[in-house]
LUMKEZA-91718 format. One line per field, with one value per residue (C-alpha): residue number from 1; residue in three letters; x negated, y negated, z. Coordinates in Angstrom, 3 decimals, padded with zeros to 6 digits, always signed. Example, Ala and Ser with C-alpha at 12.3 -4.5 7.8 and 13.67 -1.06 7.14 Angstrom:
REM LUMKEZA-91718
seq: [1  2] .
type: [ala  ser] .
xx: [-012.300  -013.670] .
yy: [+004.500  +001.060] .
zz: [+007.800  +007.140] .
This chain:
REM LUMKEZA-91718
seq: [1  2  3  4  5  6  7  8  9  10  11  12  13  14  15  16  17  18  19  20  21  22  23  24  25  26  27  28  29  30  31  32  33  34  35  36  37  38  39  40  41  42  43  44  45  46  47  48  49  50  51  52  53  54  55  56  57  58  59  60  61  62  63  64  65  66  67  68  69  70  71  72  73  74  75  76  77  78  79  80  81  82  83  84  85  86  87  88  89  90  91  92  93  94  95  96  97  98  99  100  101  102  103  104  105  106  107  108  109  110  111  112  113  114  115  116  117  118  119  120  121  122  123  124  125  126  127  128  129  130  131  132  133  134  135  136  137  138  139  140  141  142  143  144  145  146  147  148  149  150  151  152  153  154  155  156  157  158  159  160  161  162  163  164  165  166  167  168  169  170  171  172  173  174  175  176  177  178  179  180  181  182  183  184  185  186  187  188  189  190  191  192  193  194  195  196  197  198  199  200  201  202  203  204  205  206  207  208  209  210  211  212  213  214  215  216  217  218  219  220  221  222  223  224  225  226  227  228  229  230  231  232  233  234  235  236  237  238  239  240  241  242  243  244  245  246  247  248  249  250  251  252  253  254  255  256  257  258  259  260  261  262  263  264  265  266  267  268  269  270  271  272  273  274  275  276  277  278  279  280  281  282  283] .
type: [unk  unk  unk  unk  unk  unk  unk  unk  unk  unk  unk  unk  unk  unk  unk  unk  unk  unk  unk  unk  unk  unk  unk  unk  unk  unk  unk  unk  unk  unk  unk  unk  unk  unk  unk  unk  unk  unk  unk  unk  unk  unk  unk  unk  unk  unk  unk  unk  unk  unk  unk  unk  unk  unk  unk  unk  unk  unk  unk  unk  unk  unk  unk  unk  unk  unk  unk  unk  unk  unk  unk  unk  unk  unk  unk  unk  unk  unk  unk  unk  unk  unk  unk  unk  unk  unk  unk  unk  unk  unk  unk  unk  unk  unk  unk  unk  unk  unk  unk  unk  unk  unk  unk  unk  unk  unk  unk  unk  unk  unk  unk  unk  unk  unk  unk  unk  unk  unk  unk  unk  unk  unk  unk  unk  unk  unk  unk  unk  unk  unk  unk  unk  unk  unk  unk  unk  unk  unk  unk  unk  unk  unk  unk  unk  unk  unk  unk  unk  unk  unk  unk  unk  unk  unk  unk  unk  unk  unk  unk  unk  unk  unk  unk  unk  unk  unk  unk  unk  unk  unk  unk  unk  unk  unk  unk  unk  unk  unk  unk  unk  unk  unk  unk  unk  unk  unk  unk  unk  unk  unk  unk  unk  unk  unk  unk  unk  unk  unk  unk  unk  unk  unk  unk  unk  unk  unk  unk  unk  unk  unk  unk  unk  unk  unk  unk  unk  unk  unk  unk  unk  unk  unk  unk  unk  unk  unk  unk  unk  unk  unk  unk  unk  unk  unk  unk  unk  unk  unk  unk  unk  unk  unk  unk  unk  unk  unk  unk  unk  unk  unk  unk  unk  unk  unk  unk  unk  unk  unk  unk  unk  unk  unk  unk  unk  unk  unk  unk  unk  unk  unk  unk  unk  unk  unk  unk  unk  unk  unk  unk  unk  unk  unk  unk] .
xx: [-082.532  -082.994  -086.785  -087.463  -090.866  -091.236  -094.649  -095.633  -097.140  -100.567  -102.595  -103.397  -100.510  -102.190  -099.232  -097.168  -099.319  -098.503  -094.876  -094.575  -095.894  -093.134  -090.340  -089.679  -090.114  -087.740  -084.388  -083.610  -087.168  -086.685  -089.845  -089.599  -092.498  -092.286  -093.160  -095.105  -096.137  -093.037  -095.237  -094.523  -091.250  -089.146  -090.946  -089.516  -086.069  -085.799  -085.731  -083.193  -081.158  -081.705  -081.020  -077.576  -077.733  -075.923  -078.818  -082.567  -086.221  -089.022  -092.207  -095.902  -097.577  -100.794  -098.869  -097.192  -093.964  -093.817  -091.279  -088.154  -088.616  -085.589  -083.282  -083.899  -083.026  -079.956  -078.648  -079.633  -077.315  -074.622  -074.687  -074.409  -072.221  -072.604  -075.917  -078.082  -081.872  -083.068  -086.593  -089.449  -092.557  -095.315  -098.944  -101.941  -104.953  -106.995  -105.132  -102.823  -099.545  -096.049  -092.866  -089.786  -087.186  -084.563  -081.775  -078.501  -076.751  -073.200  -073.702  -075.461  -077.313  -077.751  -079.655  -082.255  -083.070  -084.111  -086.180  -087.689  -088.429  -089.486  -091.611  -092.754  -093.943  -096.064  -098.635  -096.586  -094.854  -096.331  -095.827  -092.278  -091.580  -093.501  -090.882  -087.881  -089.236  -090.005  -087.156  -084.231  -081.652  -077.766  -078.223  -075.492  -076.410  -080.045  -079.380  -077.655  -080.352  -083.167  -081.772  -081.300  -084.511  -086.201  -084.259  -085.295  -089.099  -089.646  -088.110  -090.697  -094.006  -095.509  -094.967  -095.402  -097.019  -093.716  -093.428  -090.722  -090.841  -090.343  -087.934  -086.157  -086.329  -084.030  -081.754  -081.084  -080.452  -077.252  -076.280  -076.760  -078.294  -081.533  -081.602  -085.192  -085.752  -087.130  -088.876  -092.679  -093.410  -091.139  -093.598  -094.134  -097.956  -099.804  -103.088  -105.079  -107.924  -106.554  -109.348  -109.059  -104.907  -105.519  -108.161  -105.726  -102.472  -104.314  -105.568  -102.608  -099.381  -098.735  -096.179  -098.915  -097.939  -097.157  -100.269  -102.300  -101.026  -102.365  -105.801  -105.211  -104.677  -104.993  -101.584  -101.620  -099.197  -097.617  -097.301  -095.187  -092.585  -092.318  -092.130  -089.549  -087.611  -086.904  -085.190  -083.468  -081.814  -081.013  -078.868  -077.191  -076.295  -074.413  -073.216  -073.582  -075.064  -073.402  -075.374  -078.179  -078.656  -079.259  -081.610  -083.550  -084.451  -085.985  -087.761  -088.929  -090.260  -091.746  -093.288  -095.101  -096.269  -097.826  -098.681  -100.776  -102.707  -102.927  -104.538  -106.827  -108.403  -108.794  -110.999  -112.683  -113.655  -115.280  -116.678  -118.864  -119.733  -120.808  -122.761  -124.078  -125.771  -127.154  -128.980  -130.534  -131.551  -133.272  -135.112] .
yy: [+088.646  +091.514  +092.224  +094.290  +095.232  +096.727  +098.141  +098.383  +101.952  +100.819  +104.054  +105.210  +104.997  +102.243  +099.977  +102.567  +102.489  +098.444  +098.846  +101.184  +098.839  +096.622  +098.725  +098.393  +094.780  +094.376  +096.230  +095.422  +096.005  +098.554  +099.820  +100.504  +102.350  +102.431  +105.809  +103.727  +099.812  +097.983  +095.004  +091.579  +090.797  +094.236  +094.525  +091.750  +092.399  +095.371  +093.836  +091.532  +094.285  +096.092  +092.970  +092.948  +089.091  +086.257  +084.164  +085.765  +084.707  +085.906  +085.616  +087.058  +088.912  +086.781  +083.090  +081.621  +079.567  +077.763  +079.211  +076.767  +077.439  +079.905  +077.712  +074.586  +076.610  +078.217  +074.825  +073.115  +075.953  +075.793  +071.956  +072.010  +075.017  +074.228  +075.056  +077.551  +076.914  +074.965  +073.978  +073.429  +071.801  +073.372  +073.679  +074.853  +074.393  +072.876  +069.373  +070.074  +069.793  +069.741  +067.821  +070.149  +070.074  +068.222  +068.743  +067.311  +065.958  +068.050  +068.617  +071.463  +070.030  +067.086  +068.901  +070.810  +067.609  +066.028  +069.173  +068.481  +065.055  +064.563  +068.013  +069.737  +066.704  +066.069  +067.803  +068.788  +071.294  +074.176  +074.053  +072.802  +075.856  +077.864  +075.723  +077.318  +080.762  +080.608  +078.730  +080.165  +081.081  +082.293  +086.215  +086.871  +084.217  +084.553  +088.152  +087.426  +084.610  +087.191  +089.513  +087.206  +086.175  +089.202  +090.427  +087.188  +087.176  +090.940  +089.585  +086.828  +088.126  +089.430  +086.228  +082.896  +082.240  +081.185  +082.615  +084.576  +081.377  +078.821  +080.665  +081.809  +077.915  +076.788  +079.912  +078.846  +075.500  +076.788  +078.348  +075.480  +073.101  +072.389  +070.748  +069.502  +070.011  +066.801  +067.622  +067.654  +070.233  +072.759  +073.790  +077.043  +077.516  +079.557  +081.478  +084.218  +084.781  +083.545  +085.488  +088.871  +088.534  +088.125  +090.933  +093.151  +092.075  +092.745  +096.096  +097.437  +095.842  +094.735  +091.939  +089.080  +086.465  +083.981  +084.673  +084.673  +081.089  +079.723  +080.524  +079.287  +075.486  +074.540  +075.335  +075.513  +074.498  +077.510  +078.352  +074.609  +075.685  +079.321  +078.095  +075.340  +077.428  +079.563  +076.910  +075.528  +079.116  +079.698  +075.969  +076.642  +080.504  +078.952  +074.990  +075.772  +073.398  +070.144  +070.184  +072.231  +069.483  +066.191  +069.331  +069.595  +066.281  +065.921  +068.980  +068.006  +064.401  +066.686  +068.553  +065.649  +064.230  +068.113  +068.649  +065.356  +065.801  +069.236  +068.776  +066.309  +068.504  +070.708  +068.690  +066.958  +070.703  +071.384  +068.149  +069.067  +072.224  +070.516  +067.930  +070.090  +072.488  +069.545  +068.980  +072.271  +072.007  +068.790  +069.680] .
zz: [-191.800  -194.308  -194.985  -198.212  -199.416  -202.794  -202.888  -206.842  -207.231  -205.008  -204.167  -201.375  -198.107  -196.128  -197.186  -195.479  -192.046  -191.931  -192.802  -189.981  -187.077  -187.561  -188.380  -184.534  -184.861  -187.705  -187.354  -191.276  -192.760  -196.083  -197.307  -201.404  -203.605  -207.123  -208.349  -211.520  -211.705  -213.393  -213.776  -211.719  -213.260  -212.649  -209.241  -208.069  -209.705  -207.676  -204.937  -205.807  -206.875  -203.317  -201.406  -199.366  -197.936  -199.882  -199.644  -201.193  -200.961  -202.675  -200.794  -202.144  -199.326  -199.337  -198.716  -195.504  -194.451  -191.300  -188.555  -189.693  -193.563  -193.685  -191.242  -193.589  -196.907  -195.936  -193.964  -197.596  -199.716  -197.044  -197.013  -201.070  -201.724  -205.945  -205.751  -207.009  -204.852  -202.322  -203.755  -201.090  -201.187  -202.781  -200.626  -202.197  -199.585  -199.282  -200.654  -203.639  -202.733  -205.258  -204.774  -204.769  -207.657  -207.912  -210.063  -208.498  -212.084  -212.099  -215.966  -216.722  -220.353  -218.255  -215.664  -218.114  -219.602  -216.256  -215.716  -219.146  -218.554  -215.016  -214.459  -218.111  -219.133  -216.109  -214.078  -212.034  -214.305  -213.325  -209.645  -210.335  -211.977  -209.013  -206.867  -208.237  -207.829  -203.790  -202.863  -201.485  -203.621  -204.093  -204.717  -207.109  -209.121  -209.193  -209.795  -212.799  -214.056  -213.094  -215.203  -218.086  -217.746  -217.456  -220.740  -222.529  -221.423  -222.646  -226.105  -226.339  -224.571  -227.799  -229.297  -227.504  -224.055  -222.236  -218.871  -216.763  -214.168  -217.140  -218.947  -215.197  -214.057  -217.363  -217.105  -213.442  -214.059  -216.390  -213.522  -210.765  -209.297  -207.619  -203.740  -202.791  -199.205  -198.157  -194.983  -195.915  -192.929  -194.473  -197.157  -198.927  -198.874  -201.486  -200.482  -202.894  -204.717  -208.095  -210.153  -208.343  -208.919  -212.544  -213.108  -211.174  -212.825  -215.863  -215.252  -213.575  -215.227  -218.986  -218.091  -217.367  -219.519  -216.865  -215.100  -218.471  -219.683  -216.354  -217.381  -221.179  -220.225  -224.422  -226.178  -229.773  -231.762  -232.738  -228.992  -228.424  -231.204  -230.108  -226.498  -226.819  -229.195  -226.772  -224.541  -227.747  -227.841  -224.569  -224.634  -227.847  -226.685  -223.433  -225.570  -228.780  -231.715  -230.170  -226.925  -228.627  -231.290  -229.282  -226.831  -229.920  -230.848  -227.290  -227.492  -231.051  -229.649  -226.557  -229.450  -231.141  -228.026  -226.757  -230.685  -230.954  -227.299  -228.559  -231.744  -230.378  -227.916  -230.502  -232.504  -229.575  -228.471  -232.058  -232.483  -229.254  -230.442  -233.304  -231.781  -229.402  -232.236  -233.647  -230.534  -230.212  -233.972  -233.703  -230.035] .
C-alpha cells in the first residue's frame, strides 16, 4: 500500500514531525508540501497525479476506516473489472449513516439518470455524492474524471453553487460504474469540526464552493438552472443532443419540482419575517 500525504502549504513543520514517526512504519509513505495552498480540489489532484497504485483512495486526515475497508474495495473492483468505484457506506457519528451508490446499469445515460433519480432527488444526495469521493477507485480513470472535473468546476464556481463532488460524481459515472459494498461494517466514517473546516477553508483557499453550498441549504432558482445545466452539458459533450434531449426533460421536471419547493420556502421565510414584525409592532 502506497501512502501519500499532500500537506497544503500549513505553517509551521509539525506536520513534518508526525510524518516522520511513521516513515519507519510505512515503507511507501511520501510526504508532499505545497509551496502555496492550491485550494481542496488541486490538493487532492496532486495526489492523484503522484499516486503509482492502480487502485486510489482519498481519505481526510480527521475520519477513520475500519481495518478490512481497503481489502473489501479492491476485492469489489477486482470482482467487477468494468467498474470505476467501489462506494462504501457513509458514517457520520453519532447516528447518521448513508447507503453506498449504486450504479450497475451497463449504459452510461442510463446510469446518470439512476443517480438523478434515486440520490439528487433525495436526502440522501449529498452523502451519495460524498460516497463516490471516499470510495476506492480505478486511478487512471479517476485521474482522467478528476481532471475533467476539476477543469469544469473552475469554469462554473463564479457562477452557480455546483460542487467539484457533484460535478466529479456525473463525470465518473461516464466513465463507469458504481459497486456498493454491502457489508454495513465496512463503513467510511466522517469526524471534524464542520464550522472550524469552513472558517479555515475560507480563509486559506478560494475553491470552497462545495463546502459553501453545504451551509446554503435554500437554492434559488437561478442556482437549479445553472446547476443542472451543467450536467445537461457534460451529457450532450460525451452523447450529443439525442441522449442530451430526453436528459433534459428530466432535469427540466427535476427543475419544477426543486423550483416549486424552492419558491415556497422562499415565501414561507418572508411571510415569517413578516408576521413576526407585526408582532413586535403590536406588543
Amino acid at each position: 500500500i502506497e501512502v501519500i500525504v499532500c500537506d497544503d502549504a500549513t505553517p509551521g513543520d509539525e506536520n513534518e514531525k508526525v510524518i516522520a514517526a511513521f516513515k519507519d512504519k510505512i515503507p511507501n509513505l511520501k510526504y508532499l508540501k505545497n509551496p502555496t495552498n492550491l485550494g481542496v480540489g488541486r490538493n487532492v489532484m496532486r495526489t492523484m497525479e503522484e499516486a503509482q497504485g492502480e487502485f486510489y483512495m482519498y481519505f481526510s486526515d480527521g475520519d477513520e476506516i475500519p481495518p478490512r475497508y481497503v481489502e473489501a474495495s479492491v476485492r469489489i473492483l477486482l470482482d467487477y473489472p468494468e467498474a470505476v468505484c467501489a462506494t462504501p457506506y457513509i458514517l457520520i457519528p453519532p447516528d447518521s449513516k448513508y447507503f453506498p451508490v449504486s450504479c450497475m446499469d451497463n449504459s452510461w445515460f442510463r446510469r446518470i439518470l439512476i443517480y438523478y433519480l434515486l440520490y439528487q432527488m433525495s436526502d440522501q444526495w449529498g452523502m451519495a455524492a460524498f460516497g463516490t469521493v471516499f470510495g476506492m477507485r480505478r486511478t487512471s480513470i479517476t485521474r482522467e474524471s478528476m481532471r475533467e472535473a476539476l477543469w469544469r468546476w473552475e469554469a462554473l464556481r463564479n457562477h452557480t453553487k455546483i460542487g467539484m463532488v457533484d460535478m466529479r460524481g456525473i463525470i465518473d459515472l461516464c466513465y463507469g460504474k458504481f459497486v456498493p459494498i454491502m457489508d454495513k461494517e465496512i463503513m467510511y466514517i466522517m469526524y471534524g469540526d464542520e464550522e472550524k473546516e469552513y472558517e479555515y477553508i475560507g480563509k486559506h483557499t478560494d475553491t470552497n464552493s462545495f463546502f459553501q453550498n453545504q451551509r446554503d441549504k435554500l437554492w434559488t432558482i437561478s442556482d437549479c438552472l445553472k446547476t443542472n445545466w451543467a450536467h445537461i452539458k457534460i451529457v450532450y459533450d460525451r452523447g450529443g443532443w439525442r441522449c442530451a434531449l430526453p436528459f433534459g426533460l428530466l432535469i427540466l421536471v427535476i427543475l419544477l419540482y426543486a423550483a416549486g419547493s424552492s419558491l415556497y420556502q422562499q415565501i414561507r421565510g418572508r411571510w415569517r419575517k413578516i408576521l413576526g414584525k407585526e408582532e413586535i409592532t403590536q406588543s
